[in-house]
C-alpha positions, 0 to 999 in steps of 0.5 A: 445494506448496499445495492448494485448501484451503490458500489463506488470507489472507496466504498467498504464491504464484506464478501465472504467475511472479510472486509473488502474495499472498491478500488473501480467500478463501471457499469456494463450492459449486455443485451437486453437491458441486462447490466453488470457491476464490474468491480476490482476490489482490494481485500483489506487483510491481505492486500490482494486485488481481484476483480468481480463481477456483480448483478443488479439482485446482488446486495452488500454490507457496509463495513466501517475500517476506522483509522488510527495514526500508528508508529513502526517500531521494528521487525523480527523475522516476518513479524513488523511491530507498532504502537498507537502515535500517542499511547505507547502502551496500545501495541500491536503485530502483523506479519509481512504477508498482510502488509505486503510491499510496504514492508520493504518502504518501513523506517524506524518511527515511520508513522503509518495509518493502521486500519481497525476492523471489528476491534482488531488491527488488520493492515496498515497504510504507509504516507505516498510519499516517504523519503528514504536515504541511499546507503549504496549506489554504484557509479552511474554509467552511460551507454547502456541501452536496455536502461538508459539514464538509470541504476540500481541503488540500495536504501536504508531499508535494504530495498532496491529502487532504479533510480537516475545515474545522478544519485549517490551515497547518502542522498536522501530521495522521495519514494513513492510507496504505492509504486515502489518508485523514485520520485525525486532527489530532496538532498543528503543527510 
C-alpha cells in the first residue's frame, strides 16, 4: 500500500477498480498544518484525466501495467484490431473510446505499446512522434489574419492537421501524437 506522500508522477493506482496513473502532484497546505494531495490522474481504461484531491489518512494500492510492443492491424467501425509485434497469433481488440485521439494518428503496421492490467489489454500508447503522409492540401494562401501562415491538410489517416502554407501533397510530416500537432516537414514519399 502507498501513502499520501508517495503519490508521484507516473505512479500507478487503483481507485474504484480501476487502474489510474499520477500525471502531477503537489502539495497544498491549508491552516493549521493541515495539508492536502492535489493530484491529476489518468484513467488507464478510458483515458480520462481528472483531478482529486487526497489526505494525508488516505492510502493506495499499487498496480503493475506491463508492456508489451504491439502492431495495429486495422479497423472496422469503431473497432481497432492488433496483434503482439513477435506472436502474430496473440490478437486483441479496443474499441475507439478507450484509445481515444490516438486513433485518428493509426497507420497500417503502426507499432504501439499496449498496456496489460490484470491479464487483459486495456489501452495502448502511440510513439510521440509519428510521420504521416499528406494525401490533400489546399494551396497555401497568404493574408489571412485570424490563421496567419497555416492551413488545413488532410493525412493518410483521414485526420485533419494545421500545418504551415509550405506543405503540400505527398510530403511526409512528423505529428506529434500527444498534441495532435505538426512537428515538422522530413520530406516525400
Amino acid at each position: 500500500m502507498l501513502n499520501f506522500n508517495e503519490l508521484e508522477k507516473g505512479t500507478n493506482i487503483i481507485i474504484d477498480k480501476q487502474p489510474y496513473e499520477v500525471l502531477e502532484s503537489f502539495h497544498l497546505f491549508k491552516g493549521r498544518g493541515q495539508s492536502v494531495l492535489q493530484v491529476k490522474i489518468k484513467n488507464l481504461i478510458t483515458g480520462a484525466i481528472v483531478p482529486k484531491t487526497f489526505h494525508p489518512s488516505d492510502t493506495f494500492e499499487e498496480v503493475e501495467i506491463k508492456i508489451f510492443k504491439a502492431k495495429f492491424l486495422f479497423s472496422h467501425r469503431d473497432q481497432f484490431f492488433f496483434t503482439k509485434e513477435n506472436d502474430p497469433s496473440f490478437r486483441f481488440s479496443l474499441i475507439e473510446k478507450n484509445i481515444g485521439e490516438s486513433s485518428k494518428f493509426l497507420t497500417h503496421q503502426t507499432i504501439i505499446e499496449a498496456l496489460l492490467f490484470q491479464d487483459k489489454v486495456i489501452n495502448i500508447s502511440l510513439p510521440i512522434k509519428l510521420n504521416l503522409k499528406v494525401i490533400e492540401a489546399p494551396p497555401g494562401v497568404q493574408g489571412s489574419r485570424s490563421q496567419p501562415g497555416t492551413k488545413t491538410v488532410i493525412l493518410e489517416t483521414k485526420a485533419k492537421v494545421s500545418t504551415p502554407l509550405f506543405i503540400k501533397e505527398g510530403d511526409v510530416i512528423v505529428i506529434n501524437t500527444k498534441t495532435g500537432k505538426y512537428v515538422q516537414r522530413v520530406g516525400k514519399e
